[in-house]
C-alpha positions as CSV (number, residue, x, y, z in Angstrom):
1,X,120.3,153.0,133.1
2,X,118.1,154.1,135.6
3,X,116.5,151.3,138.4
4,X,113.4,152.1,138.9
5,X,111.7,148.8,138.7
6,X,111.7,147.9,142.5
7,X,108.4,147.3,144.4
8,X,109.6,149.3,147.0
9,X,108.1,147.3,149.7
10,X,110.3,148.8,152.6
11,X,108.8,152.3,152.3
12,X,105.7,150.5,154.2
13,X,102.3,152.4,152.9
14,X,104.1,155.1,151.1
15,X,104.4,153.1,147.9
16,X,101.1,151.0,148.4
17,X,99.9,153.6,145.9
18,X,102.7,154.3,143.5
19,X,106.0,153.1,143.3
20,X,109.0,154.8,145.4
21,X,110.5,156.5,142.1
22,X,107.4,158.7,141.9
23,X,107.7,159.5,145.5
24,X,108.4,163.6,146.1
25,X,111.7,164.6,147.5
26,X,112.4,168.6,147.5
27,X,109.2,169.1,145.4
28,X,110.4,166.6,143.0
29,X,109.9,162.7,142.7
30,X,112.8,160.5,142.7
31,X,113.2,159.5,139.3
32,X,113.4,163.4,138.4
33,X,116.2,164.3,140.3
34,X,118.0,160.7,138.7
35,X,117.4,161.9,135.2
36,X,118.5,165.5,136.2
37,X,121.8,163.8,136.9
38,X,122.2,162.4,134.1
39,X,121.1,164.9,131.4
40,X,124.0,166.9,133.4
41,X,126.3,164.2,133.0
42,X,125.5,164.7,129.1
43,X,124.4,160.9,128.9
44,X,122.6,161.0,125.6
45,X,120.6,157.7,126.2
46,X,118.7,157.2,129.2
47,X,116.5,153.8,129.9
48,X,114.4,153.2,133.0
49,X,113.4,149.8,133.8
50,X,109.8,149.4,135.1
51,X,107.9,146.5,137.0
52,X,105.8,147.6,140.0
53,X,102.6,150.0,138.8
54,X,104.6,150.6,135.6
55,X,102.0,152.3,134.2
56,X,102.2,155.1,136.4
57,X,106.2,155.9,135.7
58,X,105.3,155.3,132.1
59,X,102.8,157.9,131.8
60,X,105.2,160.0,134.3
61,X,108.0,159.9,131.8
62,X,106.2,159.9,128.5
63,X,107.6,163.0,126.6
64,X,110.3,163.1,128.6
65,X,112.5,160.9,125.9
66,X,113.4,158.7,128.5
67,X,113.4,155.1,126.9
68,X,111.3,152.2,128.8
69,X,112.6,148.8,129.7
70,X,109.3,146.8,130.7
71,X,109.9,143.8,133.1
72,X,106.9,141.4,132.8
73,X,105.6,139.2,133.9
74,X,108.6,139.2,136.4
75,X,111.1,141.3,137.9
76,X,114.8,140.7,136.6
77,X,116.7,142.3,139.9
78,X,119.5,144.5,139.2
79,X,121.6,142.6,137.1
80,X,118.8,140.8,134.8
81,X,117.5,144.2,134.3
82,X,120.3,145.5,133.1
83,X,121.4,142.8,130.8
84,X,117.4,142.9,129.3
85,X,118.1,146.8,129.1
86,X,121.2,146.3,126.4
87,X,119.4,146.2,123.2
88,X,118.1,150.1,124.3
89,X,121.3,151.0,126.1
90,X,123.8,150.0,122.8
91,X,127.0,148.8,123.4
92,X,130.1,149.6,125.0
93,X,130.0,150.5,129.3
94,X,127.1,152.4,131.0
95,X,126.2,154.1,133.8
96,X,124.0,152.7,136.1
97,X,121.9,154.9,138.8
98,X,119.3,154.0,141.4
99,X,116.6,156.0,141.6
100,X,116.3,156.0,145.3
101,X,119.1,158.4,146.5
102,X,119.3,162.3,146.0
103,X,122.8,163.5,146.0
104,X,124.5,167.0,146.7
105,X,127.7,168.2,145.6
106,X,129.6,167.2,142.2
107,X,127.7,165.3,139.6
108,X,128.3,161.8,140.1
109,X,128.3,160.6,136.5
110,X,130.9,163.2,135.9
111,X,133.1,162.1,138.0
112,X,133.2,158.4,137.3
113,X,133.1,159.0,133.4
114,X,136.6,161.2,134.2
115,X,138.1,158.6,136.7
116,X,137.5,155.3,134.4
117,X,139.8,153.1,132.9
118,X,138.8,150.9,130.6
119,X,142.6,149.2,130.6
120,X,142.7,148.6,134.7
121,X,138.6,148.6,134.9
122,X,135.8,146.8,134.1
123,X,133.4,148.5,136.6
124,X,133.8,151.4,138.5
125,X,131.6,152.2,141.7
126,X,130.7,155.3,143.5
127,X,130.9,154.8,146.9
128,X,130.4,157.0,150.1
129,X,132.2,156.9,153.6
130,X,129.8,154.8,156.0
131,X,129.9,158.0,158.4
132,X,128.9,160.3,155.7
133,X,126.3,158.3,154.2
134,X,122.3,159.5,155.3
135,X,119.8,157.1,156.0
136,X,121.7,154.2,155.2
137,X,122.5,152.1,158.7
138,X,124.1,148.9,157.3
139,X,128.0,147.9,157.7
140,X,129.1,149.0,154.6
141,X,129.5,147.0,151.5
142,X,133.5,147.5,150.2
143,X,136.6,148.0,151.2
144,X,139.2,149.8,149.7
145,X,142.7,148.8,148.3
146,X,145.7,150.1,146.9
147,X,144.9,152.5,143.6
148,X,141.3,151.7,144.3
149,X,140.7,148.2,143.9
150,X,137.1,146.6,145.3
151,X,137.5,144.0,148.2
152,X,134.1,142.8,149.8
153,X,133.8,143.8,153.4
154,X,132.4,146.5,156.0
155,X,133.7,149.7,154.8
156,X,132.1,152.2,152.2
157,X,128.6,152.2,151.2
158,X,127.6,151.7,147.6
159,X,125.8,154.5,146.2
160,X,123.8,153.0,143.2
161,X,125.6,155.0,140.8
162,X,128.7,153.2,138.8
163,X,129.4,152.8,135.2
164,X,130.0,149.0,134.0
165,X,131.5,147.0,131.3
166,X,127.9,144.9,130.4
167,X,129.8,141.8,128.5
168,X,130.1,139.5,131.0
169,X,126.3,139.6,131.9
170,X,125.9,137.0,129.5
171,X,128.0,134.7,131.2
172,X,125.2,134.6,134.1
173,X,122.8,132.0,133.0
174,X,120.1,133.0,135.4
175,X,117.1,135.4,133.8
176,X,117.0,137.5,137.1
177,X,120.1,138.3,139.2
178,X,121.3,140.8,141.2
179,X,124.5,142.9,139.9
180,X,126.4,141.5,142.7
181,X,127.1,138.2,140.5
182,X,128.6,140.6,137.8
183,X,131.0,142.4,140.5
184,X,131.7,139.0,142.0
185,X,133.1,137.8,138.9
186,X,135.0,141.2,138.6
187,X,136.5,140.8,142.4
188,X,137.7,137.4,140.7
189,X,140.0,139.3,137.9
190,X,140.9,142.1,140.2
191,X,138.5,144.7,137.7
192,X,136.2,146.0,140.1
193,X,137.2,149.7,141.4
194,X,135.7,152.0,143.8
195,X,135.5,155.8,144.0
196,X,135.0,157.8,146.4
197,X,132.3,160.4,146.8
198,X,133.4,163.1,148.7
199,X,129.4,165.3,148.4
200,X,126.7,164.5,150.6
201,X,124.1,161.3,149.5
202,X,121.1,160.2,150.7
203,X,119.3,156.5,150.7
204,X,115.6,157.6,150.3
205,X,115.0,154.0,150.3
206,X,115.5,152.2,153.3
207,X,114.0,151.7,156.3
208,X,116.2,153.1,158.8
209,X,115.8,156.7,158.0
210,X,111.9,156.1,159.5
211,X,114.1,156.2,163.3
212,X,116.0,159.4,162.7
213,X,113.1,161.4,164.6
214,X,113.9,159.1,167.9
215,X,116.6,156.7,166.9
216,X,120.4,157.1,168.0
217,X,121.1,158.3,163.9
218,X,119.1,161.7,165.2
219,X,121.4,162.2,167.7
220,X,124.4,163.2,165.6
221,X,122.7,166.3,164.9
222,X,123.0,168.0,168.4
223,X,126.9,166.6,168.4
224,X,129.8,169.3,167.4
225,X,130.8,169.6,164.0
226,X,133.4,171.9,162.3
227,X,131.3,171.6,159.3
228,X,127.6,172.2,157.8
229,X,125.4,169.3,157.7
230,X,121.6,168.8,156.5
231,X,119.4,166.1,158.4
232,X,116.5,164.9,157.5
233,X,112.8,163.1,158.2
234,X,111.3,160.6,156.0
235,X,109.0,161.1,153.5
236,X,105.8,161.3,155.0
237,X,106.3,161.9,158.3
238,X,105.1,165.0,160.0
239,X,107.4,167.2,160.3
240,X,107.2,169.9,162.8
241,X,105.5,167.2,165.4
242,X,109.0,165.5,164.5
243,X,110.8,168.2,165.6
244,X,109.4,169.3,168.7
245,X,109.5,165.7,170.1
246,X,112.9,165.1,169.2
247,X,113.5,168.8,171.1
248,X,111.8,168.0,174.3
249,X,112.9,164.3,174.3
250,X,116.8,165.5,174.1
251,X,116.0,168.2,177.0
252,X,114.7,165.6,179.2
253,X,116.5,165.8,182.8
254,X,117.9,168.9,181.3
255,X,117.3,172.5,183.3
256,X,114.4,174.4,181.8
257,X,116.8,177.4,180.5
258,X,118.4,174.7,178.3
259,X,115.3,174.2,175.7
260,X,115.2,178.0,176.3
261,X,118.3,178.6,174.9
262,X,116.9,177.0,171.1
263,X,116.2,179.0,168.8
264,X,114.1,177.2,165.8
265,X,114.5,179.8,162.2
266,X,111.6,178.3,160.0
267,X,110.9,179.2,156.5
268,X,106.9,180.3,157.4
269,X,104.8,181.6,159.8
270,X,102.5,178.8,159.4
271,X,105.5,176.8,160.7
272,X,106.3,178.4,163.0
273,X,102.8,179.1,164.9
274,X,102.1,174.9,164.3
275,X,105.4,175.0,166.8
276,X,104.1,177.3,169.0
277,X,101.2,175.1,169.3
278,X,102.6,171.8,169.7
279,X,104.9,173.3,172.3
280,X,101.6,174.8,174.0
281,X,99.8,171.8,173.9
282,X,102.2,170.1,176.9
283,X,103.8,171.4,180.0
284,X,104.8,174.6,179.7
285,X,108.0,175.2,178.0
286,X,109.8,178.2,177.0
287,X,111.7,177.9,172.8
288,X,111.8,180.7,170.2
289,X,111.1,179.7,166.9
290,X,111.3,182.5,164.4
291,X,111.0,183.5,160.5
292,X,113.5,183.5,157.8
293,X,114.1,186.7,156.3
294,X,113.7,186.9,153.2
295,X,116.8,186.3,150.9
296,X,118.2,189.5,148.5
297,X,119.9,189.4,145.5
298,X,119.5,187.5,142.4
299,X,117.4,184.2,142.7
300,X,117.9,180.6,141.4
C-alpha cells in the first residue's frame, strides 16, 4: 500500500498544482521511486490511495498495473485509508510505504519481509536513527526496547515504510484515522516492533528541509565526518544561488584565503559559469569551481 492521498499542504506552492507524489526527485517523481521499491521487494499487488488532484496520479499511473484506492468525498488519513484499501490489498499483513521519502541503501521491504514475525509481531516498523534521518527535524517518534519492542517516546524516526497485521482496523469505529490508533492498540499487547534502518532516508515532505540552505541542519555539512554523506536542497529551490550563499555566509569573519581554499567540482559548465557569476556579482571573492570528468568504464 502506497500513501499517496495527502494534500500535501506543507510543500507551500509546490503542490498548489499537483500533488507531492508527482513531485520530481532525481529525475523521477515520488510515487516512482515508491513503486520502484516495491516491484524490488517482489510485492505482487500494489494499491495507491488517492484524494488530492487524483486525477492527475490516476492518469500518471494508468498502465502501470498499479491498483487505485479513490478517497471521496473525504480523505480517510492513514489508517482509514488503509482499512478502505483491504478489499484490493487481499488478506493476510501488508506493507505499507509513504510516498514522500526516497531511500538509499538496502531495499526496505526486503528487509522487513526477512525480519517479521508473525508469532512475536503484529506490525513491524522501519525506523531510522534521529541523527541520520534528512530533512526530518522532529524529536523522534519511538523508542527502542529489548529484542525490538516499540515504546512511544523521542528516539528513532518513523520512516513510512512497515508491514502490518490489518485485522484489528476494524476494531476502530471511526471512518478516517490515522495509523497511530492501530499501533496504539498494538503498544497495548506488546506487538508493535521497530527495525532499524541502517541506509540513508530522506523526508521529501516536510517543511524543515526548506532551512537547510541557511538553517543550523546546513551546518552539519562543513563538520568532520569519517564517512560519506549526501545533502540536499528542497525541491524547487535554486540551487547554485543556494550554494554560494550558504559559501559566503559560512566564510563570514573568516580570512579571504579561507573561501579560497574551496574547491566546488560541478557536473557542467553551465553550472559552473552560473557560480562564477553569482560569485562576480558581489565583492570580490576568490573560489574554484571546476568540471567533473567524465566517468570511464561501463555505465548504469
Amino acid at each position: 500500500m502506497i500513501f499517496a492521498a495527502g494534500f500535501g499542504t506543507r510543500m507551500g506552492a509546490l503542490t498548489a498544482a499537483r500533488p507531492k507524489p508527482l513531485l520530481p526527485v532525481a529525475g523521477r517523481p515520488l510515487i516512482d521511486h515508491a513503486v520502484t521499491i516495491a516491484r524490488d521487494a517482489g510485492v505482487g499487488r500494489i494499491v495507491a490511495n488517492l484524494h488530492y488532484k487524483a486525477d492527475m496520479l490516476r492518469d500518471h499511473l494508468d498502465g502501470s498495473g498499479v491498483m487505485i484506492s479513490e478517497e471521496m468525498p473525504d480523505i480517510l488519513e492513514t489508517g482509514g485509508g488503509l482499512r478502505a484499501a483491504l478489499p484490493l490489498l487481499g488478506p493476510g499483513p501488508v506493507f505499507t510505504l509513504n510516498a514522500d521519502a526516497v531511500w538509499s541503501g538496502p531495499n526496505p521491504l526486503r528487509l522487513l519481509a526477512k525480519a517479521w514475525d508473525p508469532d512475536r509481531m503484529d506490525a513491524l516498523l522501519l525506523c531510522i536513527d534521529k541523527a541520520r534521518a534528512l530533512g526530518h527535524e522532529g524529536a523522534g517518534d519511538f523508542l527502542i526496547g529489548a529484542g525490538g519492542l516499540a515504546r512511544r517516546g523521542p528516539g528513532a524516526v518513523f520512516t513510512g515504510a512497515q508491514i502490518t497485521r490489518t485485522d484489528v482496523l476494524a476494531t476502530i469505529p471511526e471512518a478516517a484515522f490515522s495509523l497511530n490508533r492501530l499501533w496504539d492498540r498494538l503498544l497495548e499487547r506488546n506487538r508493535l516492533f521497530v527495525l532499524t534502518y541502517l541506509g540513508r532516508w530522506c523526508d521529501v515532505g516536510r517543511p524543515e528541509g526548506s532551512r537547510w540552505p541557511n538553517g543550523s541542519s546546513g551546518r552539519t555539512m562543513f563538520e568532520p565526518s569519517s564517512i560519506q554523506r549526501v545533502f540536499a536542497v528542497p525541491l524547487g529551490v535554486d540551487f547554485p544561488a543556494a550554494l554560494v550563499r550558504g559559501l559566503i555566509e559560512r566564510s563570514a569573519g573568516a580570512p579571504p584565503e579561507a573561501l579560497a581554499r574551496v574547491h566546488l567540482i560541478v557536473n557542467t559548465r553551465r553550472m559552473a559559469r552560473r557560480i562564477r557569476t553569482l560569485f562576480d556579482g558581489g565583492p570580490a571573492r576568490l573560489c574554484r569551481a571546476s568540471v567533473s570528468s567524465p566517468i570511464s568504464g561501463p555505465r548504469i
